[in-house]
C-alpha positions in Angstrom: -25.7 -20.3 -11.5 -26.7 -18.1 -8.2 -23.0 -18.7 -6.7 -21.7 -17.0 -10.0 -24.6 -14.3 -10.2 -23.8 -13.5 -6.1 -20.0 -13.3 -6.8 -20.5 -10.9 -9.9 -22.5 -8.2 -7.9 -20.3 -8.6 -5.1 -17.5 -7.5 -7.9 -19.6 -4.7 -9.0 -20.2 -3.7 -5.4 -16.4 -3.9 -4.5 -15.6 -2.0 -7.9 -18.1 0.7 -7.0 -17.1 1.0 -3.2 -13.3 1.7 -4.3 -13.9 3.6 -7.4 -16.8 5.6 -8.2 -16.0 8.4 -6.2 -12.1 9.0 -7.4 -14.0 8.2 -11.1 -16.5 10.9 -10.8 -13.9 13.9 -9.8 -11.7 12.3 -12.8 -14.4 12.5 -15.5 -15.4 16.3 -14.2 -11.7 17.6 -14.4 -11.0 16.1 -17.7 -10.7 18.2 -21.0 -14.1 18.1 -22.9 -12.2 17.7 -26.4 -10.8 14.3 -24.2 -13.8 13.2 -23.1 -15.8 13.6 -25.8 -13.1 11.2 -28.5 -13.4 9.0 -25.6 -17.3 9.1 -24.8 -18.0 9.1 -28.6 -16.7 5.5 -29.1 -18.9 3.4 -26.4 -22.2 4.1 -28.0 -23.9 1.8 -30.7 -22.1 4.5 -33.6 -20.2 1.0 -34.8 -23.7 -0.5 -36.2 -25.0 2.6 -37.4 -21.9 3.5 -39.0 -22.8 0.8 -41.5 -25.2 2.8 -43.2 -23.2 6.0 -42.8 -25.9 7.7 -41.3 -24.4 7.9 -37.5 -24.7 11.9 -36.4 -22.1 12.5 -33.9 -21.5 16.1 -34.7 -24.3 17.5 -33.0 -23.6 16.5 -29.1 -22.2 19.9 -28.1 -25.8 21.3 -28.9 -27.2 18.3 -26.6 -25.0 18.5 -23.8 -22.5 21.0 -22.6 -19.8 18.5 -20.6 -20.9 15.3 -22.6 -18.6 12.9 -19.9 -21.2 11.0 -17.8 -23.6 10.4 -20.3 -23.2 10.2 -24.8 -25.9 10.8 -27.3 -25.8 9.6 -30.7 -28.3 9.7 -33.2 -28.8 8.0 -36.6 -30.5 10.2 -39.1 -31.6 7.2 -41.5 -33.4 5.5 -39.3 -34.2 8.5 -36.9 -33.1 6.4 -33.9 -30.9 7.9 -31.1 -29.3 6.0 -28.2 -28.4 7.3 -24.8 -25.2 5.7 -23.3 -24.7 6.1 -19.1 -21.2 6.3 -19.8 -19.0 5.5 -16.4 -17.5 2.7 -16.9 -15.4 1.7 -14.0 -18.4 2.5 -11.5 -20.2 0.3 -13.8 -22.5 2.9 -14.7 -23.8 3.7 -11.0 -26.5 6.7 -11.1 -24.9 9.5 -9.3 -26.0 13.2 -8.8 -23.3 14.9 -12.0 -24.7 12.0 -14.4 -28.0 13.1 -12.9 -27.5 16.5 -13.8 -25.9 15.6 -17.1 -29.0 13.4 -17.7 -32.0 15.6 -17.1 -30.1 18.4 -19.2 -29.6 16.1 -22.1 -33.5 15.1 -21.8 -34.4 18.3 -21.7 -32.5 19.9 -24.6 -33.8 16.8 -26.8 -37.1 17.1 -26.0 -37.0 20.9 -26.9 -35.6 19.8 -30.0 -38.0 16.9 -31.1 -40.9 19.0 -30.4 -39.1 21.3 -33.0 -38.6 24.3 -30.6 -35.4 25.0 -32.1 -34.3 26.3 -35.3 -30.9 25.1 -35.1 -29.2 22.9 -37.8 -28.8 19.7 -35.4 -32.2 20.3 -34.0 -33.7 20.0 -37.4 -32.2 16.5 -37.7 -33.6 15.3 -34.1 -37.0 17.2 -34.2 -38.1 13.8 -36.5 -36.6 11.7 -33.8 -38.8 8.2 -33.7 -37.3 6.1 -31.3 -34.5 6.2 -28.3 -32.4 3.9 -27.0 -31.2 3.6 -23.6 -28.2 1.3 -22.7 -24.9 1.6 -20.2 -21.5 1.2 -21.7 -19.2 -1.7 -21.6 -22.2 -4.7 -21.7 -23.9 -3.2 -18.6 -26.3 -1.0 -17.7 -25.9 0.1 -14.1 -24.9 -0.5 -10.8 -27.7 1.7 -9.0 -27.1 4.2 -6.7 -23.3 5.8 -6.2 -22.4 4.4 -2.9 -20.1 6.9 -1.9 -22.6 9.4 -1.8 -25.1 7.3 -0.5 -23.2 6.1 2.6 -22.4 10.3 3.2 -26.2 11.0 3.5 -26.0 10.0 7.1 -24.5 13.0 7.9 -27.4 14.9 6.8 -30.8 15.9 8.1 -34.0 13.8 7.2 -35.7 16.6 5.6 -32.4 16.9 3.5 -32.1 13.6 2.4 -35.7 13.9 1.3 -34.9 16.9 -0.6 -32.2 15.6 -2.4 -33.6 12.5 -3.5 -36.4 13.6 -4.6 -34.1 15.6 -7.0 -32.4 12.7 -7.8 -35.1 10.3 -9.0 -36.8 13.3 -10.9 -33.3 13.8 -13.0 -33.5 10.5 -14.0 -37.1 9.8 -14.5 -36.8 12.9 -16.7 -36.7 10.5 -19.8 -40.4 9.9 -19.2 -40.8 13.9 -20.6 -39.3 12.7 -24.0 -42.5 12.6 -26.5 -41.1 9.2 -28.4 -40.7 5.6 -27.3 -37.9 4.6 -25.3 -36.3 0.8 -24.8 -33.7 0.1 -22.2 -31.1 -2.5 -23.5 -30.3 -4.3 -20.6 -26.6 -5.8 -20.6 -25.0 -7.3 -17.4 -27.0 -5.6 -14.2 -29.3 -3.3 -13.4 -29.7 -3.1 -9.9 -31.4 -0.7 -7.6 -32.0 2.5 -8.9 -30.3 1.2 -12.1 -33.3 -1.2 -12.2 -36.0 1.3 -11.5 -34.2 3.6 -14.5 -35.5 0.4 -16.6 -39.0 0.5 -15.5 -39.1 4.1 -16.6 -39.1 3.2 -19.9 -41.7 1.9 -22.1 -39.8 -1.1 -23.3 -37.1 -3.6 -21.8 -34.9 -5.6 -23.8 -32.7 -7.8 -21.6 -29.4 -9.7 -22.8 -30.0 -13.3 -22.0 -27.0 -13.5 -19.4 -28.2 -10.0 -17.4 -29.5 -9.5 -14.7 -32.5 -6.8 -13.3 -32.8 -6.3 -9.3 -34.3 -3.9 -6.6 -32.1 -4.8 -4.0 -32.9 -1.9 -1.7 -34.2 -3.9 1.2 -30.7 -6.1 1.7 -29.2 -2.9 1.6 -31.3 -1.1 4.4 -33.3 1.0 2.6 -37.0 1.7 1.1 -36.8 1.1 -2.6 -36.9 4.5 -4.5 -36.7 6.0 -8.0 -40.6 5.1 -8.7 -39.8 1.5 -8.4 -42.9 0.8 -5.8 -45.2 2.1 -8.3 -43.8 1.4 -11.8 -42.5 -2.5 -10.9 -47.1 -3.0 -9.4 -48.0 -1.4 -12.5 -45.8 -3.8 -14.9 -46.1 -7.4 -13.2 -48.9 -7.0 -10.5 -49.0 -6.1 -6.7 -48.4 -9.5 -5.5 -45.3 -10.4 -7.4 -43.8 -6.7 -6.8 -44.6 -7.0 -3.4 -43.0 -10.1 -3.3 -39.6 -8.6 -5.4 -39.5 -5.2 -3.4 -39.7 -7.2 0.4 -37.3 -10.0 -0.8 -35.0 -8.2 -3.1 -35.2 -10.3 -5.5 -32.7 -10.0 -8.8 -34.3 -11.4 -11.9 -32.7 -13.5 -14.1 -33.2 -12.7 -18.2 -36.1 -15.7 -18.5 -37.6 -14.9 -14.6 -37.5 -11.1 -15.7 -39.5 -11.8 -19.1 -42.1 -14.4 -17.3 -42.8 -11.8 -15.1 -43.6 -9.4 -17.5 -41.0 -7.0 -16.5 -38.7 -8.0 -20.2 -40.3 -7.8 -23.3 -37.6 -9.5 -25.3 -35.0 -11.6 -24.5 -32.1 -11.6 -26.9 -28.8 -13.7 -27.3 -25.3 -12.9 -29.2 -27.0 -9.5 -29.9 -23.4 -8.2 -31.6 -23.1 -4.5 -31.8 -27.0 -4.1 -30.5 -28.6 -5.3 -33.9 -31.8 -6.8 -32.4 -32.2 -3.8 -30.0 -32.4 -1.9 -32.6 -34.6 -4.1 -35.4 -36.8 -3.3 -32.6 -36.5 0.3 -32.7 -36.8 0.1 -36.3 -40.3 -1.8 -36.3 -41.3 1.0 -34.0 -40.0 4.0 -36.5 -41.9 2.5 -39.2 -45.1 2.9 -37.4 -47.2 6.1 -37.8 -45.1 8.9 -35.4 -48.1 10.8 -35.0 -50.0 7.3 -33.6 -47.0 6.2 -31.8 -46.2 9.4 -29.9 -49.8 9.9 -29.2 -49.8 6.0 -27.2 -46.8 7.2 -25.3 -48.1 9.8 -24.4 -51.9 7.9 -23.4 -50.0 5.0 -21.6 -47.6 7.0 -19.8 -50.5 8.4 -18.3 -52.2 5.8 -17.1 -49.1 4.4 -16.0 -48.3 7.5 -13.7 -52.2 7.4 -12.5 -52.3 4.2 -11.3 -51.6 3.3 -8.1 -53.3 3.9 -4.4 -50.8 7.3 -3.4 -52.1 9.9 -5.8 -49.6 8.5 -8.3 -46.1 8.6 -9.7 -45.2 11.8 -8.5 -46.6 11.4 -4.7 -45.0 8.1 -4.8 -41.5 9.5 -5.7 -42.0 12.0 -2.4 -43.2 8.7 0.2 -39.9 7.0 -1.3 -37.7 10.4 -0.9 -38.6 10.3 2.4 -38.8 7.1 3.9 -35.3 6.6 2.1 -34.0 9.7 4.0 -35.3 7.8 7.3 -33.2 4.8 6.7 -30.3 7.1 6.1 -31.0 8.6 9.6 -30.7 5.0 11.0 -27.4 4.5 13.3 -26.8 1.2 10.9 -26.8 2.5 7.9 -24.0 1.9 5.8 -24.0 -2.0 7.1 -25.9 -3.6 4.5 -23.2 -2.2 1.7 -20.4 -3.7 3.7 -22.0 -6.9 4.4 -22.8 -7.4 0.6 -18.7 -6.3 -0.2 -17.8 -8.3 2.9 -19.9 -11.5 1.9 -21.5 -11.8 5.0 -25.2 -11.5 6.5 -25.8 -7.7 7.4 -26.2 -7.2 11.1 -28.9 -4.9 11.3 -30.2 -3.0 13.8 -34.0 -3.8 15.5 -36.4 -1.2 14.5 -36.2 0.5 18.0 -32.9 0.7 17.9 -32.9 4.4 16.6 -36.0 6.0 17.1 -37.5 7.3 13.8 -41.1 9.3 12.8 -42.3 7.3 10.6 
């Protein structure tokens, strides 16, 4: 079983090594009419469309260049689902689907808090529930690679900078005012993983796999995932995760407590989305009032000043490691199959 897990992420890494760059300039070039019939078909609109409630009509209100990341939204149930929608990177969080993300959050949240007057807004501002899943049975890769391994070239207070920016495009969805529950389908690993934990419910498949691989990489984990991973399954076990990179199997994830649900055959996302259902049935005004309660505490917590000071000690002790003369050598040692040969800590000077 951890012979095949190891060989899949070494696919994933090859994949992402070779294609994520030439995929990105691809998807930005393409005709939006294109991308859109295209986009349009990888999100969960084949379940909803059984009850011919599934609103796709509305996405040019959501998001201007809809290529990197799909919205749909099912006005029966009041249940939307966002799709990281880049396929042949396996999903890997770069700075356009960023961009495309935080704009999309942003636009939706406007609209659920009914700030809009607009005919699609008036079918989202009653929004209950979101979905958040990757397309093609898996959720995401983690970083981009090809930009990562380019950082080097930059200055430390750069790199901060920028990925700062970066996590805060994605951790966006923790702005949204209604319960959201990552569907977790082949990996999420890295920043794909720490996308999860922003999210106030996980739902893993039973053959995926969740990891914060940052360490056997060479770099300090980022995204929020030294605060958010504590806050979900305890300081020892994180510490334990976050210093061994550890990748979580479906049952190891949900004894943890980093799953909620485990779920098996799950054809065309029907259990993810009973569970969305159970949650639309609630009371909205009680439900979005938790969110809101325990998405502060979760944000609190912690010995740094919280979430947000966290996000800045990550950004920049990430840029640090980018700074390092060996960096780039724990990506090719994973696509290589071999044991990264790292440099000692002195061998480039660094302010920590």
């Amino acid at each position: 079983m951890k012979n095949t897990m190891n060989c899949r992420f070494v696919s994933y890494m090859k994949r992402q090594l070779v294609l994520s760059g030439s995929h990105q300039r691809k998807s930005l070039s393409t005709p939006l009419q294109s991308l859109y019939s295209r986009s349009s078909s990888t999100s969960f609109s084949s379940s909803f469309s059984s009850n011919g409630s599934t609103s796709n009509s509305n996405i040019n209100d959501i998001i201007d260049n809809p290529s990197l990341v799909t919205f749909t939204h099912d006005e029966k149930t009041q249940i939307g689902t966002i799709t990281l929608n880049s396929p042949s990177t396996y999903n890997a969080l770069s700075v356009e689907m960023g961009n495309e993300f935080e704009a999309l959050i942003h636009r939706l949240k406007n609209q659920i808090n009914g700030h809009h007057s607009s005919s699609s807004s008036s079918s989202l501002k009653n929004l209950n529930v979101i979905i958040l899943k990757g397309s093609k049975h898996n959720f995401s890769s983690g970083g981009d690679l090809h930009w990562l391994k380019k950082l080097r070239d930059n200055p430390v207070h750069i790199n901060a900078d920028k990925m700062y920016s970066f996590y805060k495009s994605f951790l966006s969805i923790r702005s949204l005012p209604i319960p959201t529950i990552a569907y977790v389908e082949g990996f999420a690993i890295g920043a794909g993983a720490c996308l999860t934990l922003a999210t106030d419910l996980r739902v893993m498949d039973s053959k995926a796999k969740i990891g914060f691989n940052f360490v056997k990489l060479g770099i300090h984990s980022g995204m929020g995932g030294s605060h958010l991973l504590p806050n979900l399954i305890g300081e020892s076990k994180a510490k334990y995760a976050l210093l061994t990179g550890q990748i979580f199997n479906a049952q190891e994830a949900y004894d943890s407590g980093l799953a909620h649900r485990i779920v098996t055959d799950n054809i065309d996302g029907d259990e993810v989305i009973q569970m969305a259902k159970d949650i639309s049935s609630m009371h909205p005004l009680a439900v979005r009032s938790m969110v809101q309660t325990t998405r502060m505490r979760e944000d609190a917590m912690g010995g740094m000043g919280g979430l947000d000071a966290t996000l800045k000690r990550e950004a920049y002790a990430q840029a640090i490691c980018y700074a390092k003369d060996d960096w780039g050598e724990g990506l090719d040692a994973v696509v290589e199959r071999r044991q990264p040969d790292f440099d000692t800590y002195h061998g480039n000077d660094g302010d920590w």
